[in-house]
PDB file of N, CA, C and O in Angstrom:
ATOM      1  N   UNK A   1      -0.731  19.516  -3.549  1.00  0.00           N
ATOM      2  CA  UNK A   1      -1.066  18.945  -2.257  1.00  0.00           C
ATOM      3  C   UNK A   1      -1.409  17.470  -2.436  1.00  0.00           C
ATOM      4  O   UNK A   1      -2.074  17.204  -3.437  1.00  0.00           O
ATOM      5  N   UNK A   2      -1.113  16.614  -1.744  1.00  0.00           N
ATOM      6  CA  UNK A   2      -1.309  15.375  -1.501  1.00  0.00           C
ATOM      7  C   UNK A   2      -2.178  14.826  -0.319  1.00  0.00           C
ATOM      8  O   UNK A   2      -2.277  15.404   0.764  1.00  0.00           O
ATOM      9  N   UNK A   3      -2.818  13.610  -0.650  1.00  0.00           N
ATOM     10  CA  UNK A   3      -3.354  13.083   0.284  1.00  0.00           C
ATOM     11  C   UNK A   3      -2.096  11.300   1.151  1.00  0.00           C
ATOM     12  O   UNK A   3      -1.295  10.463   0.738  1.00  0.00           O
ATOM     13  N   UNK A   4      -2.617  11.614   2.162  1.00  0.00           N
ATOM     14  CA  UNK A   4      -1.464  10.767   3.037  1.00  0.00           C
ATOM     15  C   UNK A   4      -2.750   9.599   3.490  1.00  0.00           C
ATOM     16  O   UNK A   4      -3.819   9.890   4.028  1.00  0.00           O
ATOM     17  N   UNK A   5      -2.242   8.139   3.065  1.00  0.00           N
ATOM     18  CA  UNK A   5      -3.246   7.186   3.587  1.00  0.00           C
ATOM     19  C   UNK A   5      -2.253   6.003   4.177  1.00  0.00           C
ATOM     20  O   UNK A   5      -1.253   5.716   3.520  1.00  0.00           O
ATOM     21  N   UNK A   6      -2.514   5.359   5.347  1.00  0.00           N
ATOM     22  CA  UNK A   6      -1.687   4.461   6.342  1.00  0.00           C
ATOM     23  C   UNK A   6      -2.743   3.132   5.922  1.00  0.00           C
ATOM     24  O   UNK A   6      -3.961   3.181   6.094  1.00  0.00           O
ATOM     25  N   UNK A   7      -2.324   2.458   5.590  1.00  0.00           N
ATOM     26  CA  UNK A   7      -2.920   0.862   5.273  1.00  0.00           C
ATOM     27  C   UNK A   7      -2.470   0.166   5.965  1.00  0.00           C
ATOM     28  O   UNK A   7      -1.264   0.391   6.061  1.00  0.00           O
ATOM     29  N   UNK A   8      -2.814  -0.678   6.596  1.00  0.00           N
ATOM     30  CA  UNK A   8      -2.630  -1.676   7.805  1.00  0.00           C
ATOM     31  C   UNK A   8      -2.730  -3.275   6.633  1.00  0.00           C
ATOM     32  O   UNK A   8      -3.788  -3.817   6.312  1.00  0.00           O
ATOM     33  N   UNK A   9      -1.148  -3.782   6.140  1.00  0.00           N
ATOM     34  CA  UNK A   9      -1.660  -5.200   5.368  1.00  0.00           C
ATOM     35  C   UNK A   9      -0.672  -6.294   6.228  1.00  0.00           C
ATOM     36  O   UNK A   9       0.410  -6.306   6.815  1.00  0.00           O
ATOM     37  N   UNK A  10      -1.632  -7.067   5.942  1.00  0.00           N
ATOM     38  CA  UNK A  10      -0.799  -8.424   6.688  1.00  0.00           C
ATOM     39  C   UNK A  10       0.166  -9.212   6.038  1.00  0.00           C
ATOM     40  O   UNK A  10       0.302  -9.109   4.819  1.00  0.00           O
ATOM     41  N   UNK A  11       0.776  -9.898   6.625  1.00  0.00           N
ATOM     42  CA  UNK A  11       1.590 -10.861   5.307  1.00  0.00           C
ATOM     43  C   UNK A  11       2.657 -10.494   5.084  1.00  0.00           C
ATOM     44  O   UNK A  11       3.332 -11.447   4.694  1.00  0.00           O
ATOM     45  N   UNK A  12       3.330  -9.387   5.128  1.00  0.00           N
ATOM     46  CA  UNK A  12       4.608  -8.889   5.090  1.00  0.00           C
ATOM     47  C   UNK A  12       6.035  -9.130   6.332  1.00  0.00           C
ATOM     48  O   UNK A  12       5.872  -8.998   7.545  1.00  0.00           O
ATOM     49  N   UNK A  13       7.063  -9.411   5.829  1.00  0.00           N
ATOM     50  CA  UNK A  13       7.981  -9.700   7.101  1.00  0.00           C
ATOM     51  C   UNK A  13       9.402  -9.786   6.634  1.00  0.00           C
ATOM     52  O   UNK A  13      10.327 -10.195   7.336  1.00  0.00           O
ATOM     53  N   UNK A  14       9.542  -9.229   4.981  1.00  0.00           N
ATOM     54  CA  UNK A  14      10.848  -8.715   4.665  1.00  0.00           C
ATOM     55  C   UNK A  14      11.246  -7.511   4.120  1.00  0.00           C
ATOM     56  O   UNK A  14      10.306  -6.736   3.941  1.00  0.00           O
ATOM     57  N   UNK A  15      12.084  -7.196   3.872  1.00  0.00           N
ATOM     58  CA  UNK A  15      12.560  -5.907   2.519  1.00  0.00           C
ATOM     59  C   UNK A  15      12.092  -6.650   0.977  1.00  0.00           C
ATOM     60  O   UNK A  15      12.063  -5.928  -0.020  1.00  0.00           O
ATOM     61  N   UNK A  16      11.717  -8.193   0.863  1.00  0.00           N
ATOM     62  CA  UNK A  16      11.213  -8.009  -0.767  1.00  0.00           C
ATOM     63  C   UNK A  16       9.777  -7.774  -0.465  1.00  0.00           C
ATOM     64  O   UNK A  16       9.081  -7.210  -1.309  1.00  0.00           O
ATOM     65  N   UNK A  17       9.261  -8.173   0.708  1.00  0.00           N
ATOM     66  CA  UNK A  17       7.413  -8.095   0.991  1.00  0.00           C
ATOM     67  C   UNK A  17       7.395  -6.285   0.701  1.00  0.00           C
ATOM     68  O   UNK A  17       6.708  -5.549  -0.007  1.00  0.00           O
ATOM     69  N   UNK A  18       8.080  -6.158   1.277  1.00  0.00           N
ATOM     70  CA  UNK A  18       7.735  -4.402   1.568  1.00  0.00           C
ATOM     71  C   UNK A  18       7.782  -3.801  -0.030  1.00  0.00           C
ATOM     72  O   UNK A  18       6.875  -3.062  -0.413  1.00  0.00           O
ATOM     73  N   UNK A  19       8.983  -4.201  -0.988  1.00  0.00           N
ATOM     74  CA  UNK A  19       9.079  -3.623  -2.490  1.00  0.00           C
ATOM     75  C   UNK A  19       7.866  -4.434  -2.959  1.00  0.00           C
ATOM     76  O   UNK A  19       7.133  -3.952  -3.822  1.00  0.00           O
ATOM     77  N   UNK A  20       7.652  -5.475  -2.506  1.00  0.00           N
ATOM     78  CA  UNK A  20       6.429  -5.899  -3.753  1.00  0.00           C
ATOM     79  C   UNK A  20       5.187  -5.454  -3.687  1.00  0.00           C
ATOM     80  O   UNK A  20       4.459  -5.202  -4.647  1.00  0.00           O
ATOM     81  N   UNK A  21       4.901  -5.338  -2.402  1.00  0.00           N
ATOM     82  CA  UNK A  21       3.553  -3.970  -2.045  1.00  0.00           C
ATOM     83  C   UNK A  21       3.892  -3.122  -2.603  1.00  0.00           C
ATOM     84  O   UNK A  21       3.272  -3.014  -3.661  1.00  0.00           O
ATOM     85  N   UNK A  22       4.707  -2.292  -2.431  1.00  0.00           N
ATOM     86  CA  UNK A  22       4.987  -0.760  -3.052  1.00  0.00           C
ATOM     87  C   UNK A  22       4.833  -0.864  -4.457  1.00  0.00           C
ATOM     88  O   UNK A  22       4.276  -0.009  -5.147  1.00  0.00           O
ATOM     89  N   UNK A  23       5.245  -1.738  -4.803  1.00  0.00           N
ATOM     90  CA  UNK A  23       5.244  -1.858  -6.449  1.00  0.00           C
ATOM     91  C   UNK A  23       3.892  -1.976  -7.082  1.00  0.00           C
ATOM     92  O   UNK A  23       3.528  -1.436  -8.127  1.00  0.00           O
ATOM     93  N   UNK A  24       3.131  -2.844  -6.214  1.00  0.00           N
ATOM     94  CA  UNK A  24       1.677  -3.168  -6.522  1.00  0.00           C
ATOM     95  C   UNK A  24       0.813  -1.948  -6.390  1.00  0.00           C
ATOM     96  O   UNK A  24      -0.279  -1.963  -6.958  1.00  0.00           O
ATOM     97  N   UNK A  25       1.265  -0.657  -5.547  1.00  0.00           N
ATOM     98  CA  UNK A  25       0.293   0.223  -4.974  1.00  0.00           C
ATOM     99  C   UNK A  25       0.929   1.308  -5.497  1.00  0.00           C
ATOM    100  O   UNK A  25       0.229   2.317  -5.406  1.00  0.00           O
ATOM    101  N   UNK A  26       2.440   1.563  -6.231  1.00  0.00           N
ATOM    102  CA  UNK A  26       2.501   2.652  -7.060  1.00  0.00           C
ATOM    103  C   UNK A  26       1.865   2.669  -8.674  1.00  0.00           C
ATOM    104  O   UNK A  26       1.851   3.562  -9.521  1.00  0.00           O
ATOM    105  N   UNK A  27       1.294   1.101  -8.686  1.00  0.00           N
ATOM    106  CA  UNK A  27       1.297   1.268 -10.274  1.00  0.00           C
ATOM    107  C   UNK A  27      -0.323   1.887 -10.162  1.00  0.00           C
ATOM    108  O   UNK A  27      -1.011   1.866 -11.183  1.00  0.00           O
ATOM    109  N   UNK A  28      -0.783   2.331  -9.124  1.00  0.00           N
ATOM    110  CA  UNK A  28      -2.284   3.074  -9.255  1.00  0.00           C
ATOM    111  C   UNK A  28      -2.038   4.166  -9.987  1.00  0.00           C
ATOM    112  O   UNK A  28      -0.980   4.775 -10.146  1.00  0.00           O
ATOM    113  N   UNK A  29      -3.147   4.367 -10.435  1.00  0.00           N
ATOM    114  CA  UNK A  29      -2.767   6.052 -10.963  1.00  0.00           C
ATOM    115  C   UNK A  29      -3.483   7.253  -9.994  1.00  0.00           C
ATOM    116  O   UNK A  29      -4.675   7.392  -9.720  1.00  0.00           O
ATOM    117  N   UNK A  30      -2.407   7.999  -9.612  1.00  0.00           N
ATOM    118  CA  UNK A  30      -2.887   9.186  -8.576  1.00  0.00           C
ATOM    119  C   UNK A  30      -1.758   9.059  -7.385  1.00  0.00           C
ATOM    120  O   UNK A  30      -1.564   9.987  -6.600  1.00  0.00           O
ATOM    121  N   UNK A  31      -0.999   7.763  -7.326  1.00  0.00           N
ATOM    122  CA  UNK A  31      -0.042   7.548  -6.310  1.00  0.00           C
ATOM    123  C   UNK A  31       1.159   8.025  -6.782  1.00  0.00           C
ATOM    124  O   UNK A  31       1.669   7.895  -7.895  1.00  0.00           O
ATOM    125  N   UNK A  32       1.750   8.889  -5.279  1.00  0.00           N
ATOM    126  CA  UNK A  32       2.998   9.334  -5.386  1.00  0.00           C
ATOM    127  C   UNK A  32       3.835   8.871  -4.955  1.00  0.00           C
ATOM    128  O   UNK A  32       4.937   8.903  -5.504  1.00  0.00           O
ATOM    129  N   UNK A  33       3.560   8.130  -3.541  1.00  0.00           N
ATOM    130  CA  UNK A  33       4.653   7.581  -3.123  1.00  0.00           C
ATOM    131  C   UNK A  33       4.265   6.846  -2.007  1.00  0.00           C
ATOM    132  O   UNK A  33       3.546   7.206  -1.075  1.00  0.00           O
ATOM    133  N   UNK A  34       4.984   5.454  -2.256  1.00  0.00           N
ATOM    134  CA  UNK A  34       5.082   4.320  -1.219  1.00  0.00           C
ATOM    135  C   UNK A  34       5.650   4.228  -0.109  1.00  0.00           C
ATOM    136  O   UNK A  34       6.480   5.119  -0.293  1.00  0.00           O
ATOM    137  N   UNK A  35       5.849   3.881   0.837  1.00  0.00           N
ATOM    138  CA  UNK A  35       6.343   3.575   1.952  1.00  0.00           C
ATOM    139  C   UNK A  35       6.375   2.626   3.329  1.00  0.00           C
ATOM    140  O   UNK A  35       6.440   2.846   4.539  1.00  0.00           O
ATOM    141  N   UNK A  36       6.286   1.345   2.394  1.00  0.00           N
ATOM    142  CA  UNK A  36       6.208  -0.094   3.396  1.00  0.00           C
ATOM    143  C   UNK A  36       6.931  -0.179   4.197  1.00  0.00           C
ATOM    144  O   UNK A  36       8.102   0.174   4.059  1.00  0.00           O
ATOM    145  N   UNK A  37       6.280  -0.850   5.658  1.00  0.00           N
ATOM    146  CA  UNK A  37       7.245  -0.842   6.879  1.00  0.00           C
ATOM    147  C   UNK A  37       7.035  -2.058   7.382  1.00  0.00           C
ATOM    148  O   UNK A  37       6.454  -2.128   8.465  1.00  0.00           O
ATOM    149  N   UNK A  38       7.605  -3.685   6.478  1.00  0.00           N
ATOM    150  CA  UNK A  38       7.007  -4.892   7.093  1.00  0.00           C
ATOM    151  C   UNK A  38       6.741  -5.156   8.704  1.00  0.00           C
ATOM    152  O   UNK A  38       5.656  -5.568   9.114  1.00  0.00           O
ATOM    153  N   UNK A  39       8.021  -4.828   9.686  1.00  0.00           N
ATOM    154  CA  UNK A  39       7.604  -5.136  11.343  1.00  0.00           C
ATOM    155  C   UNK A  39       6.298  -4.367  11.613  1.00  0.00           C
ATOM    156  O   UNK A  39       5.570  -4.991  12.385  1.00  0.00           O
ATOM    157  N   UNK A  40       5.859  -3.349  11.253  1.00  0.00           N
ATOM    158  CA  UNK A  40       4.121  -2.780  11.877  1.00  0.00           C
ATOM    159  C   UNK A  40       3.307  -3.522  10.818  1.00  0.00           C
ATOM    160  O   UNK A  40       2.169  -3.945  11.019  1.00  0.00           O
ATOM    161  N   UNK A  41       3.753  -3.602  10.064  1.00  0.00           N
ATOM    162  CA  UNK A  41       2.531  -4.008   9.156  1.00  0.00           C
ATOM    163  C   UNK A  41       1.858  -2.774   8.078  1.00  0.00           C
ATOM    164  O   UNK A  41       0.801  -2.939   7.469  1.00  0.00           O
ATOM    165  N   UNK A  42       2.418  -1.953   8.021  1.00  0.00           N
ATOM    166  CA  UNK A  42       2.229   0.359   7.974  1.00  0.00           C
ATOM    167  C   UNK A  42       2.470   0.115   6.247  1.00  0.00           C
ATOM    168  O   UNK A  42       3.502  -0.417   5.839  1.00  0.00           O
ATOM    169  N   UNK A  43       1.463   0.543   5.390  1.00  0.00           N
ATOM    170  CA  UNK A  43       2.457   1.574   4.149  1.00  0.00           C
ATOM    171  C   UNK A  43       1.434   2.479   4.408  1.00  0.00           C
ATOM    172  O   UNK A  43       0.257   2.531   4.766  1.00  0.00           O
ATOM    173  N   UNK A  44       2.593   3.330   4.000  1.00  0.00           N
ATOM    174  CA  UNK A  44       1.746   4.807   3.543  1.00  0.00           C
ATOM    175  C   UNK A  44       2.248   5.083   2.458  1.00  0.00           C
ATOM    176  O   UNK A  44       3.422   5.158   2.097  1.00  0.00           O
ATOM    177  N   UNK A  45       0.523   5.357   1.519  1.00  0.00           N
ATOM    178  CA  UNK A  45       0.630   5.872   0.546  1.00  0.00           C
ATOM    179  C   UNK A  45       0.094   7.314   0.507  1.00  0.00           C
ATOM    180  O   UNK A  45      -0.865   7.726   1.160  1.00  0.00           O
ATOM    181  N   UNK A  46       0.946   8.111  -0.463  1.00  0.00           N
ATOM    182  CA  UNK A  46       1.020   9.458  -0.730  1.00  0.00           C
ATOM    183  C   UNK A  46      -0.248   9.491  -2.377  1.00  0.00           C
ATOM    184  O   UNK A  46      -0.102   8.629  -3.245  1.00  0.00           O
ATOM    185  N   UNK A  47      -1.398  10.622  -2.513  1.00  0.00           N
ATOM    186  CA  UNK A  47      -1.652  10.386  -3.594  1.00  0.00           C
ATOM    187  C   UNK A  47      -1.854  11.812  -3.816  1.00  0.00           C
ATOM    188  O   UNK A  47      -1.696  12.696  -2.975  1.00  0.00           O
ATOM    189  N   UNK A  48      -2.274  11.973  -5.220  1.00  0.00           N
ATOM    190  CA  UNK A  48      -3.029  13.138  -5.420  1.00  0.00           C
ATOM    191  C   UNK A  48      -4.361  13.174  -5.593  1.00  0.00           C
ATOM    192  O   UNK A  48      -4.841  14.163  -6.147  1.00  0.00           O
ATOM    193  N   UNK A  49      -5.261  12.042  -5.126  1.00  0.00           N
ATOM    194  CA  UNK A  49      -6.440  12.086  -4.748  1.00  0.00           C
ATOM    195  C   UNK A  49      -6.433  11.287  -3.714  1.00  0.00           C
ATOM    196  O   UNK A  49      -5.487  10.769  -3.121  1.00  0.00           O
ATOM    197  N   UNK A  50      -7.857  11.211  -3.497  1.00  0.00           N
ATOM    198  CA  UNK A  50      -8.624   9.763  -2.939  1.00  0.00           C
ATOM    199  C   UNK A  50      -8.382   8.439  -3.697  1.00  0.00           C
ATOM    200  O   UNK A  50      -8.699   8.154  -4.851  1.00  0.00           O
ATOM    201  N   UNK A  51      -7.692   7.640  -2.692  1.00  0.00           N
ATOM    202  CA  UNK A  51      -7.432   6.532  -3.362  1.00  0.00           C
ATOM    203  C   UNK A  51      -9.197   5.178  -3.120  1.00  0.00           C
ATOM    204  O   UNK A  51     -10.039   5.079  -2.226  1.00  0.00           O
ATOM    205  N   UNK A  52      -8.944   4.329  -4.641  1.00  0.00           N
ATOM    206  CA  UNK A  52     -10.480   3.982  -4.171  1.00  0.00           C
ATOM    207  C   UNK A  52     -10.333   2.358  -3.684  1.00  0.00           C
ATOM    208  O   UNK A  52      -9.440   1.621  -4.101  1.00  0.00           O
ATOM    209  N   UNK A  53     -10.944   2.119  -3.122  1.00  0.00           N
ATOM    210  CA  UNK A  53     -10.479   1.135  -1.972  1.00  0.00           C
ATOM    211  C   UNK A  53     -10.298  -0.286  -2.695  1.00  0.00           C
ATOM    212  O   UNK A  53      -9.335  -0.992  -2.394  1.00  0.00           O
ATOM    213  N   UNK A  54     -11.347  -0.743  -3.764  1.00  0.00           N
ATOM    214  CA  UNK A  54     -11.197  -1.634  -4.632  1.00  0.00           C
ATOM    215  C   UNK A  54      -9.945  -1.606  -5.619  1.00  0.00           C
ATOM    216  O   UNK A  54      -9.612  -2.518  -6.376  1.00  0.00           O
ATOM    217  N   UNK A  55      -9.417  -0.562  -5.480  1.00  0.00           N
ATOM    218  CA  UNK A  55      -7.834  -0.950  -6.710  1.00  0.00           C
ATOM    219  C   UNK A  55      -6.953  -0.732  -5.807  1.00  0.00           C
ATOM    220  O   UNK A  55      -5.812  -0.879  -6.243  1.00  0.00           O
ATOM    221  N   UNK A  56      -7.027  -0.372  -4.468  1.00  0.00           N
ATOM    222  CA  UNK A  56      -5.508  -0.808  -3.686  1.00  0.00           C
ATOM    223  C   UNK A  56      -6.142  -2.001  -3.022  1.00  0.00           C
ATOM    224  O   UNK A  56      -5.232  -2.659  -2.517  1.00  0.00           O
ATOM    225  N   UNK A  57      -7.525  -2.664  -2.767  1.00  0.00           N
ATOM    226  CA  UNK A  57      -7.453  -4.093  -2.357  1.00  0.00           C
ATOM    227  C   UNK A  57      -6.802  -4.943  -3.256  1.00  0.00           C
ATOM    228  O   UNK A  57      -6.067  -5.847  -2.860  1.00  0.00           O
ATOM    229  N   UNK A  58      -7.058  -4.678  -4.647  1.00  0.00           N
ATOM    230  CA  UNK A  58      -6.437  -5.104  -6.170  1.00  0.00           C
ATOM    231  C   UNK A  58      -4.996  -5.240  -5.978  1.00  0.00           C
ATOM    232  O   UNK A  58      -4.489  -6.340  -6.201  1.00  0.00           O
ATOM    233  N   UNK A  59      -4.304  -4.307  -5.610  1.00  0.00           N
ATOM    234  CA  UNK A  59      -3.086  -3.897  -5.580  1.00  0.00           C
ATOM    235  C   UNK A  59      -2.381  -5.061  -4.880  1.00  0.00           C
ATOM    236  O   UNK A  59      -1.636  -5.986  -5.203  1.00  0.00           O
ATOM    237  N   UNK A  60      -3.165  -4.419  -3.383  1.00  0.00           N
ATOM    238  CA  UNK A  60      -2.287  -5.154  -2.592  1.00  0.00           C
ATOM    239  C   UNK A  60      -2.380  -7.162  -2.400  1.00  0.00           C
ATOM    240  O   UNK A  60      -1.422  -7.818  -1.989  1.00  0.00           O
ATOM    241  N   UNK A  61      -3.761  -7.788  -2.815  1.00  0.00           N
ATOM    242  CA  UNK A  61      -4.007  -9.075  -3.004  1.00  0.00           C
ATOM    243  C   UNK A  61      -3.119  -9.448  -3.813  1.00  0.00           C
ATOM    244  O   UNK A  61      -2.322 -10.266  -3.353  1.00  0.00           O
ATOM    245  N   UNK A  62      -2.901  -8.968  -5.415  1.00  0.00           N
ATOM    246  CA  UNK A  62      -2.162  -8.795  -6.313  1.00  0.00           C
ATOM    247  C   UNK A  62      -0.818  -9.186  -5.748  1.00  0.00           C
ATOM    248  O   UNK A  62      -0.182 -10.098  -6.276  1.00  0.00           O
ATOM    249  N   UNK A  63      -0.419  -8.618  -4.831  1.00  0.00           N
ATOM    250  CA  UNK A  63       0.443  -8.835  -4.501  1.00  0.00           C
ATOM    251  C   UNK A  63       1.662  -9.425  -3.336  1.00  0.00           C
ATOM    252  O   UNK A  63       2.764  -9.272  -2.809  1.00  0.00           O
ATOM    253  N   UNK A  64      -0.351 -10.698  -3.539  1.00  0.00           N
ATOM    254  CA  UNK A  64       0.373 -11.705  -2.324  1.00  0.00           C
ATOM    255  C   UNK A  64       0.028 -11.408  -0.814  1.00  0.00           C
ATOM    256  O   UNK A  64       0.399 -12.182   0.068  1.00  0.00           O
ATOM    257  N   UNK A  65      -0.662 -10.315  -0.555  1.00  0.00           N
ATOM    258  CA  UNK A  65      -0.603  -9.827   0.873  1.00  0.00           C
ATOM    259  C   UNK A  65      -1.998  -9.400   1.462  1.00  0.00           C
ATOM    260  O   UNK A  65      -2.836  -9.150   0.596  1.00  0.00           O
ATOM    261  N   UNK A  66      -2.356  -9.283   2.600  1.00  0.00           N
ATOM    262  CA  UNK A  66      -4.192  -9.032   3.012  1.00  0.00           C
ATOM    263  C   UNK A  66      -4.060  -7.716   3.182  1.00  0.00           C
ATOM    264  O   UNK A  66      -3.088  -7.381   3.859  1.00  0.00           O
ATOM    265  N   UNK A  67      -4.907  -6.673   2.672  1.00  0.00           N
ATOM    266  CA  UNK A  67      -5.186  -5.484   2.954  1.00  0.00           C
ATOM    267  C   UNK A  67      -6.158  -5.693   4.068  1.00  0.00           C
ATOM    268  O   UNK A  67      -7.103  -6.465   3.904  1.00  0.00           O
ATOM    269  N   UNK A  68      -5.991  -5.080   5.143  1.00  0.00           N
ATOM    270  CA  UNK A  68      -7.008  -5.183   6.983  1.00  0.00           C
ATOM    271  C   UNK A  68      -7.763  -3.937   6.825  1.00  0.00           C
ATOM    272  O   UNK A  68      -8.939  -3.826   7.173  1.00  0.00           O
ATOM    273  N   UNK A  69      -6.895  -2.773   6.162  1.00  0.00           N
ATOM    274  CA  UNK A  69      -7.632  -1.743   6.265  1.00  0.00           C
ATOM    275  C   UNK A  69      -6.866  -0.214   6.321  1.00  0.00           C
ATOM    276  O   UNK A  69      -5.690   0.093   6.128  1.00  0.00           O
ATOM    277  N   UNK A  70      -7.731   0.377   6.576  1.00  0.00           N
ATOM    278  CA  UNK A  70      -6.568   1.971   6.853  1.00  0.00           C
ATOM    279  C   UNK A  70      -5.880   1.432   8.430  1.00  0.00           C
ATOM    280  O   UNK A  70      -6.450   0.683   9.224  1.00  0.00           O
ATOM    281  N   UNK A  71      -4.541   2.039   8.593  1.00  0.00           N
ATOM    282  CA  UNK A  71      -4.289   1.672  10.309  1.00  0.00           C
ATOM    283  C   UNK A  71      -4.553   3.533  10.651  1.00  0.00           C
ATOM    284  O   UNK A  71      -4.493   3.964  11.802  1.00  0.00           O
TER     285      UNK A  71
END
């Protein structure tokens, strides 16, 4: 079973914004799967836990972009 989390990040507005988040937020450990959607502003990440909020802020700064929050 997995947990399903919707992150609301700013800054995104192509197909490379969207892979370079994903890339930044699969290399967590516990994440299954990415799914950036630059026009909403949406990823959802898939994990097998609780993801902890300081290593996907990590993630996603990391990678150029503002984490706002869960959407």
């Amino acid at each position: 079973m997995s947990i399903t989390t919707v992150l609301a990040v700013d800054g995104m507005s192509c197909g490379h914004c969207e892979r370079t988040v994903s890339a930044g937020l699969a290399a967590i450990p516990g994440v299954i799967d990415v799914v950036a959607d630059a026009p909403s502003g949406r990823v959802t990440v898939a994990s097998a836990g609780p993801l902890e909020t300081a290593a996907v802020r990590s993630a996603v700064d990391g990678a150029g972009f503002t984490l706002v929050g869960e959407a």
